[in-house]
DOMARDO-589966 format. One record per residue (C-alpha): z, y, x; residue in three letters. Coordinates in steps of 0.25 Angstrom, whole numbers, padded with zeros to 4 digits, always signed. Layout:
N
ZYXALA...
! end
This chain:
322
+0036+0069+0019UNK+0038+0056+0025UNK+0029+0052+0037UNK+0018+0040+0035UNK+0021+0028+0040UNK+0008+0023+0043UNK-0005+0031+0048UNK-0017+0023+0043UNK-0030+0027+0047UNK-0037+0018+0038UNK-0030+0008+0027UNK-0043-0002+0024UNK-0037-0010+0013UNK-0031-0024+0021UNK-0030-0037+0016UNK-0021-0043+0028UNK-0012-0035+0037UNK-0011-0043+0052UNK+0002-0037+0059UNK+0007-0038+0070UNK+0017-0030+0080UNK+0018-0027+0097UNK+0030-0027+0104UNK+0038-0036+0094UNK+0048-0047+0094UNK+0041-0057+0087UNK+0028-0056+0097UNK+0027-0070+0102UNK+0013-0072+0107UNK+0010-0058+0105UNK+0007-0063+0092UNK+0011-0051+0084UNK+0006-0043+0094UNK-0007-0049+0100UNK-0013-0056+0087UNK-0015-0043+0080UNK-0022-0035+0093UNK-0030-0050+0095UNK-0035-0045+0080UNK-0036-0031+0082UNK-0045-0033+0094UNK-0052-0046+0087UNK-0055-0040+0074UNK-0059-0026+0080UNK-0049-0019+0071UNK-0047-0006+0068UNK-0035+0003+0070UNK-0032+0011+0056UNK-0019+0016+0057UNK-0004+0015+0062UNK+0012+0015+0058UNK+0014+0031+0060UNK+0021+0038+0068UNK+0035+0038+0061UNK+0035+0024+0063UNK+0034+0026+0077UNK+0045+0034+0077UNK+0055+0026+0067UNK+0051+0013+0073UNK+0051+0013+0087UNK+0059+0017+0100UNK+0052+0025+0112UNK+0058+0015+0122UNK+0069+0005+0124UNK+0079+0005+0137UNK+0072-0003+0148UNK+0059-0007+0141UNK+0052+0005+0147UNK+0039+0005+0141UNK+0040-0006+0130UNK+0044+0001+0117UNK+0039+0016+0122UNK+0028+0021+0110UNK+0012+0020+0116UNK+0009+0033+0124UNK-0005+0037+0131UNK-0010+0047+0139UNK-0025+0050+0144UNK-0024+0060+0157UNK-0009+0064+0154UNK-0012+0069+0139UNK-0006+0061+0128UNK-0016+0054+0122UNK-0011+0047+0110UNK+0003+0048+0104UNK+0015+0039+0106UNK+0015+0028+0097UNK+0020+0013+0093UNK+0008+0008+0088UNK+0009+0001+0072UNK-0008-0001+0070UNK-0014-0004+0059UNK-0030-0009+0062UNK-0042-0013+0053UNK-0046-0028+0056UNK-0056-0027+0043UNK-0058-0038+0032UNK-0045-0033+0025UNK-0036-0035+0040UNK-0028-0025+0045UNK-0019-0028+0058UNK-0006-0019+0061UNK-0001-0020+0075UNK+0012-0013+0077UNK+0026-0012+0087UNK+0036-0019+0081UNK+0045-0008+0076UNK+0061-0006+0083UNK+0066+0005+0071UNK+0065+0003+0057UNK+0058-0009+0051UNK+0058-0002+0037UNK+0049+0010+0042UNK+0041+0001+0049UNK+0041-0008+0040UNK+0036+0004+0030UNK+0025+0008+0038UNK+0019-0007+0039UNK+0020-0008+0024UNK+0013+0004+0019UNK+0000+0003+0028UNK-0001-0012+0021UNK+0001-0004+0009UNK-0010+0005+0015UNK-0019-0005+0018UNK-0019-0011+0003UNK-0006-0021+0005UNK-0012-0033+0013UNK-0006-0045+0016UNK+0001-0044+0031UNK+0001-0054+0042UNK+0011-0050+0053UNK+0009-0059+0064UNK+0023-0063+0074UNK+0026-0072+0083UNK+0037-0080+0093UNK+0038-0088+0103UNK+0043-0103+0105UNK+0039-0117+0111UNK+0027-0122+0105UNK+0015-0131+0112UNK+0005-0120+0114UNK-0008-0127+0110UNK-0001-0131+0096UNK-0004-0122+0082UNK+0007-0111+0081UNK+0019-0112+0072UNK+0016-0100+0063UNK+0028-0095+0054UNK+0029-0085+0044UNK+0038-0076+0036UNK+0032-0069+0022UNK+0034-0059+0012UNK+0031-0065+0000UNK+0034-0078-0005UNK+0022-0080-0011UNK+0015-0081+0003UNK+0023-0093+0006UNK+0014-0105+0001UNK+0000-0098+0007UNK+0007-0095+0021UNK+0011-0110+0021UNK-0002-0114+0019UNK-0006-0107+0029UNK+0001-0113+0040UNK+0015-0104+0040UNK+0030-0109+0042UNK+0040-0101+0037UNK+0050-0094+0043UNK+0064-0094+0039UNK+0067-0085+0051UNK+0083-0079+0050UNK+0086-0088+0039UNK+0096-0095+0047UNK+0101-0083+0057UNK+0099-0069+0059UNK+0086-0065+0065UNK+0079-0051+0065UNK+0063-0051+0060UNK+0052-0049+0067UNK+0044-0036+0063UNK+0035-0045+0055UNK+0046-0054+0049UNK+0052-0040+0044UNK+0040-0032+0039UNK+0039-0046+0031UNK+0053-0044+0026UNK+0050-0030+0023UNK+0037-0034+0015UNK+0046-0044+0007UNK+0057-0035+0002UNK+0049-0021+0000UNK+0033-0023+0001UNK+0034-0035-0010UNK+0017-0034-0011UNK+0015-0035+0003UNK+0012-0051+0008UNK+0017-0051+0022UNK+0019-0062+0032UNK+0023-0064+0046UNK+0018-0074+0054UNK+0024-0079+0067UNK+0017-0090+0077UNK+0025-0096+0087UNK+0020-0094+0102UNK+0023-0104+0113UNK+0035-0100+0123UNK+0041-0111+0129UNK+0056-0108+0140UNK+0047-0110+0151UNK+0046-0098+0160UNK+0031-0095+0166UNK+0025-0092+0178UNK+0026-0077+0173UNK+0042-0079+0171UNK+0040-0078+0155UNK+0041-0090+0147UNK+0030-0100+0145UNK+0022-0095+0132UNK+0010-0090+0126UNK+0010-0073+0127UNK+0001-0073+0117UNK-0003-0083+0109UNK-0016-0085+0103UNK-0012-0097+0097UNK-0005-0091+0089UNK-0013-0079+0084UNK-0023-0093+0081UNK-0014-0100+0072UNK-0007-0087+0065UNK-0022-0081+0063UNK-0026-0094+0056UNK-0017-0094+0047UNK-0018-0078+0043UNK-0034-0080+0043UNK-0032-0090+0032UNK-0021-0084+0025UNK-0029-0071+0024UNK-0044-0074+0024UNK-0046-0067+0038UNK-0061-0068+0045UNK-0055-0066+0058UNK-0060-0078+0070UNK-0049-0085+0079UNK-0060-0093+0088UNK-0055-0083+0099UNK-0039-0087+0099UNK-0044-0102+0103UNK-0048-0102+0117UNK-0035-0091+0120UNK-0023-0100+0112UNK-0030-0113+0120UNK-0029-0106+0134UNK-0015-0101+0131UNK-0010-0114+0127UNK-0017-0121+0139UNK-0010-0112+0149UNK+0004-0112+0142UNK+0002-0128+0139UNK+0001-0128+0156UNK+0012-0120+0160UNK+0020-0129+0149UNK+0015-0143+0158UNK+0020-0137+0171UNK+0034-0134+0164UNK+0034-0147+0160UNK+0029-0153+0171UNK+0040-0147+0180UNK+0053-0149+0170UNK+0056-0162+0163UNK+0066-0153+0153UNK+0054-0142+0150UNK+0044-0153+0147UNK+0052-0160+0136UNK+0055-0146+0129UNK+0040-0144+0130UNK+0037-0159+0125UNK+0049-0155+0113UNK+0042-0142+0109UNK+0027-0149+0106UNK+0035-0163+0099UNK+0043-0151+0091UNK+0033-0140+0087UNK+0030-0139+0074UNK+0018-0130+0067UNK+0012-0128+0054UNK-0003-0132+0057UNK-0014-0123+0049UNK-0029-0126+0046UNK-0037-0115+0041UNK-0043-0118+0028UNK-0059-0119+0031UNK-0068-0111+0019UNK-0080-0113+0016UNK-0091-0107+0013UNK-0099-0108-0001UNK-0112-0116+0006UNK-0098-0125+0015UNK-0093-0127+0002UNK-0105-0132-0005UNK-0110-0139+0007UNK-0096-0147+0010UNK-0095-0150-0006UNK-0110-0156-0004UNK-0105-0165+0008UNK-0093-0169-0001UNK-0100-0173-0011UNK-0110-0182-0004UNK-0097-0188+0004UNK-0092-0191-0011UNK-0105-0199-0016UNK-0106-0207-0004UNK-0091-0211-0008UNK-0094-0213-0022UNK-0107-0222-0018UNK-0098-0231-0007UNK-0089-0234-0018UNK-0099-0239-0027UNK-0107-0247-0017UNK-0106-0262-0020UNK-0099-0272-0010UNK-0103-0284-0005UNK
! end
């Protein structure tokens, strides 16, 4: 008999599956990786399960030439005694109100098992709809809302994730490009799982050609600004109860300190402050409010107001001139 893919220790039924992967290419930011752990930690979620073992061992290398200790499985020991087994952790976590949040490794070895595994715990967890959260780097003015850009798995998403402020990607169209481990599970979902709604969301953090004090480009590591404008969106999109009053003060320090270094790049190079100047007149993004809803007693207190604003209308019309 076939070994599970999936060891859940709990399958609440979901409504909405956040996704999002560690040690992956498409983690600018750390917007794949940090935005789930920032709702982990935030939402006090629990852990209720995990891709099993044979996906460990289908999916992923022990180690890589010269990376040392970057693609070795987790190991831990407590006074020389094993203490928990190797692993590449592929959790599943219980956020409540219908959320679930998986946080995984991108796999290195075959998409179509992992891709397997993820499918059947959403079928475990009652076929909820599935956020995977991704992001890149690029110039962009670092106070401005981010450019948020999806790919989806049915076409019948397309008109609500427009409203919702989302650009579509037309990404390998024009040339060959290899997906990112959301943009495949995606693919995935829309050629064999043809009940499951899926979309991949990808923010765009700043990085601008300038190197930094550190040696690294000038960027935002990880960009609260951008968990801010994507969680908007899937707040809206999904109905969540989850406050963002937090992100504020952290996305308005990071754009302040990368807004400075960019100053003193500009101040210094005539060539760096025009490519600087070009990227704010150039950048484009969709903009996104977030529809207010009102309570019953809002609703019949704001119809009352209007109302009164009407008659006062109606009764300077019908005032005689002199």
């Amino acid at each position: 008999m076939a070994e599970s893919l999936i060891a859940l220790d709990e399958t609440p039924s979901a409504r909405v599956l956040l996704a999002g992967w560690r040690r992956q290419w498409s983690d600018g930011g750390n917007i794949s990786s940090g935005m789930p752990r920032w709702l982990i930690d935030k939402l006090s979620a629990r852990r209720i399960g995990r891709m099993s073992e044979e996906v460990s061992r289908m999916c992923f290398p022990f180690q890589v030439a010269g990376t040392h200790d970057v693609y070795r499985p987790r190991a831990a020991f407590e006074d020389g005694l094993p203490s928990r087994p190797m692993q590449w952790d592929n959790g599943f976590w219980d956020a409540g109100d219908g959320v679930v949040i998986f946080l995984g490794i991108e796999p290195w070895y075959r998409i179509d098992l992992y891709g397997q595994a993820f499918f059947e715990a959403v079928a475990a967890l009652g076929n909820p709809k599935i956020a995977a959260v991704e992001g890149y780097n690029g110039p962009a003015p670092p106070e401005l809302e981010r450019r948020i850009s999806c790919v989806y798995s049915k076409a019948a998403m397309a008109d609500t994730l427009r409203e919702h402020g989302m650009l579509f990607s037309s990404y390998g169209s024009q040339q060959r490009q290899g997906p990112t481990i959301g943009m495949a599970l995606v693919s995935l979902a829309h050629y064999q799982h043809p009940d499951v709604e899926m979309v991949r969301v990808g923010a765009m953090a700043p990085m601008f050609p300038f190197s930094g004090s550190s040696g690294g480009q000038l960027g935002i590591t990880t960009d609260h600004r951008a968990f801010y404008d994507i969680m908007r969106r899937l707040r809206a999109l999904y109905s969540l109860d989850i406050d963002l009053a937090d992100l504020r003060p952290r996305y308005e320090e990071e754009a302040a300190r990368l807004q400075e270094s960019l100053d003193r790049v500009a101040g210094r190079n005539e060539e760096a402050r025009r490519y600087i100047d070009r990227v704010r007149n150039e950048y484009r993004f969709q903009e996104f409010e977030e529809p207010v809803e009102l309570t019953p007693g809002m609703e019949g207190t704001l119809a009352d107001i209007l109302g009164r604003l009407n008659l006062g209308s109606d009764e300077a019309d019908e005032t005689p001139t002199t």
